[in-house]
C-alpha positions in Angstrom: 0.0 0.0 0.0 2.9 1.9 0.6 4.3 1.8 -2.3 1.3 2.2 -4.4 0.3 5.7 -2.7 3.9 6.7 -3.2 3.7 6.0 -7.5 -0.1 7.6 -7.2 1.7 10.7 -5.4 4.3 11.3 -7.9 2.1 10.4 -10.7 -0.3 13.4 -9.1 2.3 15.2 -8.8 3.3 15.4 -12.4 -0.2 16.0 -13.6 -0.7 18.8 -11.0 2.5 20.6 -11.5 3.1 19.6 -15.0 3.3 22.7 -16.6 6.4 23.0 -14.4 7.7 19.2 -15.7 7.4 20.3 -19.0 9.7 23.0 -18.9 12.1 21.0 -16.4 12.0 18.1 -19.3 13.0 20.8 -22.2 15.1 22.5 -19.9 16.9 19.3 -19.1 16.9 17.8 -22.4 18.4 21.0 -24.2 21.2 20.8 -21.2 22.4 17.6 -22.0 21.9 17.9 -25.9 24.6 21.0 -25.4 26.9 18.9 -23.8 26.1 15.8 -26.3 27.1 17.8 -28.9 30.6 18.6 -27.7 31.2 14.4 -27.0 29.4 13.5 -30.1 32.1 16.4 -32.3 34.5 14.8 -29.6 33.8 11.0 -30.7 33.7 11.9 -34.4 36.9 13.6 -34.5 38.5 10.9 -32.4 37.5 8.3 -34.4 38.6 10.6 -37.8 41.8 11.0 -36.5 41.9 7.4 -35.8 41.0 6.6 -39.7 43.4 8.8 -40.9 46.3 7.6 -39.2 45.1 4.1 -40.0 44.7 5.1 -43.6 48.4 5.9 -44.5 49.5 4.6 -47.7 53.7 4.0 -48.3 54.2 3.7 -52.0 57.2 1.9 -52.9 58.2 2.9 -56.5 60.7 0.3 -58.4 63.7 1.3 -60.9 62.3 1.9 -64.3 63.5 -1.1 -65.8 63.3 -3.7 -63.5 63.0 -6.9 -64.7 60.1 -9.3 -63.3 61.8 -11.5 -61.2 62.7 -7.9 -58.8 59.5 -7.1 -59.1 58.0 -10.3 -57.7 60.9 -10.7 -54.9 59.9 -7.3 -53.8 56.3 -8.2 -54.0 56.6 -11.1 -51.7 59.1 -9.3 -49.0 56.5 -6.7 -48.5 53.8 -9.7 -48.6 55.8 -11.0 -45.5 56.5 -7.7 -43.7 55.1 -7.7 -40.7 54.2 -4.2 -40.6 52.3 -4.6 -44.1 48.4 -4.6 -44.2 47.1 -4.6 -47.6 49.6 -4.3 -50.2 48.7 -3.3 -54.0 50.8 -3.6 -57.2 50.5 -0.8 -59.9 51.7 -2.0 -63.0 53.7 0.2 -65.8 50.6 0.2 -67.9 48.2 1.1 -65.2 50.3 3.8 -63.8 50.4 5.3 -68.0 46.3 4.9 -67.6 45.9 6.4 -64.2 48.4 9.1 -65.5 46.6 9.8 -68.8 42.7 10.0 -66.8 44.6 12.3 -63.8 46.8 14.5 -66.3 45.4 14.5 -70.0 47.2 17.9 -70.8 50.9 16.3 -69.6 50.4 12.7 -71.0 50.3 14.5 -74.8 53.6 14.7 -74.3 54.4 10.9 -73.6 55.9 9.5 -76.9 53.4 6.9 -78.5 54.9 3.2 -77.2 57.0 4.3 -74.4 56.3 4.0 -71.1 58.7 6.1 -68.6 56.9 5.3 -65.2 58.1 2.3 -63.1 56.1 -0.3 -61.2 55.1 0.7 -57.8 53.8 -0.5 -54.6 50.8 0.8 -52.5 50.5 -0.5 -48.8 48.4 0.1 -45.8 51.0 -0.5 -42.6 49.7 -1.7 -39.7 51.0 1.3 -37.1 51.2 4.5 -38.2 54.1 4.7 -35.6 56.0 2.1 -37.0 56.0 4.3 -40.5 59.7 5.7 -40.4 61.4 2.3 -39.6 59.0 0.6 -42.6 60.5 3.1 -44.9 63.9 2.8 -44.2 64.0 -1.0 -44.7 62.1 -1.0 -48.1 64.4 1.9 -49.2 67.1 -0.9 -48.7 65.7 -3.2 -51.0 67.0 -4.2 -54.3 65.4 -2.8 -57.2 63.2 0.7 -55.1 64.2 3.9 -56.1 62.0 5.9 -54.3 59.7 5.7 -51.4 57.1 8.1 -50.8 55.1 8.4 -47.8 53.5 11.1 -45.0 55.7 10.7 -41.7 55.9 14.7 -41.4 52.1 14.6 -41.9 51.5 12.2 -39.5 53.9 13.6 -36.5 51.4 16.9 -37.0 48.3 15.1 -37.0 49.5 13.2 -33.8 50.6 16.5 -32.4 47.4 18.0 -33.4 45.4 14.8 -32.0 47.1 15.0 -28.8 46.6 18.5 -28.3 42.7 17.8 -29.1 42.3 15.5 -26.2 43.6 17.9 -23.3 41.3 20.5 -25.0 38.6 18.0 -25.3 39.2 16.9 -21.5 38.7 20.7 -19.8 35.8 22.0 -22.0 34.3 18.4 -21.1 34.5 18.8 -17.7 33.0 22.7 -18.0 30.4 21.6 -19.8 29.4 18.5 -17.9 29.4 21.3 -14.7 27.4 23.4 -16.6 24.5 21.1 -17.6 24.5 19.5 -13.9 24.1 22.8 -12.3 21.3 23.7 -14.8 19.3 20.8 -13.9 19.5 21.3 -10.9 18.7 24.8 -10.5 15.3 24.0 -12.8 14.4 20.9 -10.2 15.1 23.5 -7.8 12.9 25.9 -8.6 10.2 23.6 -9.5 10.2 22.2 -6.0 10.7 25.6 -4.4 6.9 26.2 -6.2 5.5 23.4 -3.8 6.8 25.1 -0.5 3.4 24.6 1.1 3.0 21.5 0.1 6.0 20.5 1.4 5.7 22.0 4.6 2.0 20.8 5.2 3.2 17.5 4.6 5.6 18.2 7.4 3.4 19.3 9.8 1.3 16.7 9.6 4.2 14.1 11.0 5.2 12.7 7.6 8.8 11.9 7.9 11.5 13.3 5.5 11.9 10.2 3.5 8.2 9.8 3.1 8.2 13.4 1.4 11.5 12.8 -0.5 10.6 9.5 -2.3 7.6 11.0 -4.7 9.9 13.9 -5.8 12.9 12.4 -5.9 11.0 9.3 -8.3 9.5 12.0 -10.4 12.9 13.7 -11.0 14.6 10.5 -12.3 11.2 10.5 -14.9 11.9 14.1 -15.7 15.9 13.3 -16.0 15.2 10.1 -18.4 12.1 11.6 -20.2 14.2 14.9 -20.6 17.4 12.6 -21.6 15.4 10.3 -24.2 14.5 13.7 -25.4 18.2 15.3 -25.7 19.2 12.2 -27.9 16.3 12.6 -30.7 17.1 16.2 -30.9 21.1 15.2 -31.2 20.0 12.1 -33.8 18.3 14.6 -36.0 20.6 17.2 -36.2 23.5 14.9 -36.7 21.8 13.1 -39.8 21.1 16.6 -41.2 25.0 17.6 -40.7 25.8 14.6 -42.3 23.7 14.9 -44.8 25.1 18.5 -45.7 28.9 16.9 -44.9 28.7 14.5 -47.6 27.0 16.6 -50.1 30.1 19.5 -49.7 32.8 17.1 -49.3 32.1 14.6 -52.1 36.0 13.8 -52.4 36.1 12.0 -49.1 35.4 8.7 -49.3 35.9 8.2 -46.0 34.1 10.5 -44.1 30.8 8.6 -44.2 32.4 5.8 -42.4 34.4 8.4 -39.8 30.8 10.0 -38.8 28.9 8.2 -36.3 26.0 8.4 -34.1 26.2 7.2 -30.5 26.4 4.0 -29.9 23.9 1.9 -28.3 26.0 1.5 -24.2 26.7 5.6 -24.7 23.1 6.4 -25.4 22.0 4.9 -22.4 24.3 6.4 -20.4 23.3 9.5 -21.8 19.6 9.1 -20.3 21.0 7.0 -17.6 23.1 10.5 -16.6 19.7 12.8 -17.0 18.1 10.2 -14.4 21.0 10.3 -12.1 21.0 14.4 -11.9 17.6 14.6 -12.1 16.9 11.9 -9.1 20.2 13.6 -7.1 19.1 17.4 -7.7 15.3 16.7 -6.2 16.2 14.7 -3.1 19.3 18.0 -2.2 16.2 20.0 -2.8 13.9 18.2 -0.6 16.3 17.7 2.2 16.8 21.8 1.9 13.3 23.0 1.8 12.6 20.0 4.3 15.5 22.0 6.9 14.7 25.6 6.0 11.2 24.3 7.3 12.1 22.7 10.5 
């Protein structure tokens, strides 16, 4: 019985005051779509950086006239480098096509029948910081003549990366402060409204806990419904971003893969956090309208 007249209170509750719930449930859910945004650009940009680095190519590039046997003994020592992903040969006569599609104005002057460009290698290494060593040991090999990869580029994007994350780690934590003292300042207030009630209820004998659990239940609702409602707005606006994103930057054929919603165990944290602040910020409101009282 109890706990039935404790549900029916905070059910009452909400239907009384919901004009205030309603604006505690926007309030909250525009709170923690502000700071969803930041670890939602946070996440994206992590996991960009992440498919950049992964992304490297080191393109191996053979003497012109190397015969077939080099090029096959160089083919299978990168086959068996450990550092080696995904390896790719570019023939003489696919480089001249990809050169003639890419540079129609240069390849006019490429003499009918010869064929200047050499046999190269593309590969996809493992760790991006194991780059500089990879590179020295293919420039050993017999039969390369040039290597060409992005080690400078890389030791910028780390250093950029790096930098990122402190950033990423302070305005987090603002932000985070932020939206919990904003919820709580609107359960607050909302509470403050029901004073009387409060103190009725108190002089009556009802015990503190007994006038705690009904508000404190109804601001985990308002933190989930209001948390639930933060992660719709954030799902829209990231699909019309993306939308936008892919139409501008058409060349990237990564970046559909890079941009991600939430997952599933982050978006229920997400409502799980509303809950938390909105169940923690009604019973330190309780317990101080509750003392200013007795």
């Amino acid at each position: 019985m109890r706990v039935w007249y404790l549900v029916r209170e905070t059910l009452n509750n909400i239907r009384v005051h919901r004009g205030d719930v309603v604006i505690g449930i926007v309030t909250t859910a525009f709170a923690l779509a502000c700071f969803g945004v930041f670890l939602l650009l946070y996440l994206n940009l992590q996991h960009l950086a992440e498919n950049l680095q992964s992304g490297i190519e080191v393109i191996a590039y053979l003497e012109p006239d190397a015969s077939e046997q080099v090029v096959s003994e160089v083919h299978q020592r990168l086959r068996r480098d450990r550092a080696v992903v995904e390896v790719r040969v570019i023939s003489k006569e696919q480089a001249l096509r990809d050169f003639r599609r890419h540079f129609q104005r240069d390849a006019l002057f490429l003499e009918e029948g010869n064929n200047p460009l050499p046999v190269s290698f593309v590969m996809k290494v493992r760790s991006p910081e194991s780059v500089g060593e990879f590179v020295e040991r293919v420039k050993r090999f017999s039969g390369v003549q040039h290597v060409q990869h992005s080690q400078e580029w890389l030791d910028k994007l780390a250093i950029v990366v790096s930098h990122f994350r402190l950033g990423a780690m302070v305005i987090g934590t603002i932000l985070a402060v932020a939206t919990a003292t904003i919820i709580r300042n609107t359960v607050h207030l909302s509470l403050y409204t029901r004073r009387e009630e409060i103190e009725i209820l108190r002089l009556i004998g009802a015990t503190g806990r007994f006038i705690a659990i009904p508000h404190v239940v109804e601001g985990a609702m308002l933190g989930a419904v209001g948390g639930g409602l933060s992660l719709v707005l954030l799902k829209v606006s990231f699909e019309s971003v993306k939308s936008e994103l892919l139409q501008a930057v058409q060349w990237f054929d990564g970046l559909e893969r890079s941009l991600t919603f939430f997952p599933v165990p982050v978006s229920l944290l997400l409502v799980l956090a509303g809950m938390v602040l909105g169940c923690g910020s009604s019973l330190l409101s309780v317990r101080s309208l509750i003392n200013v009282r007795s």
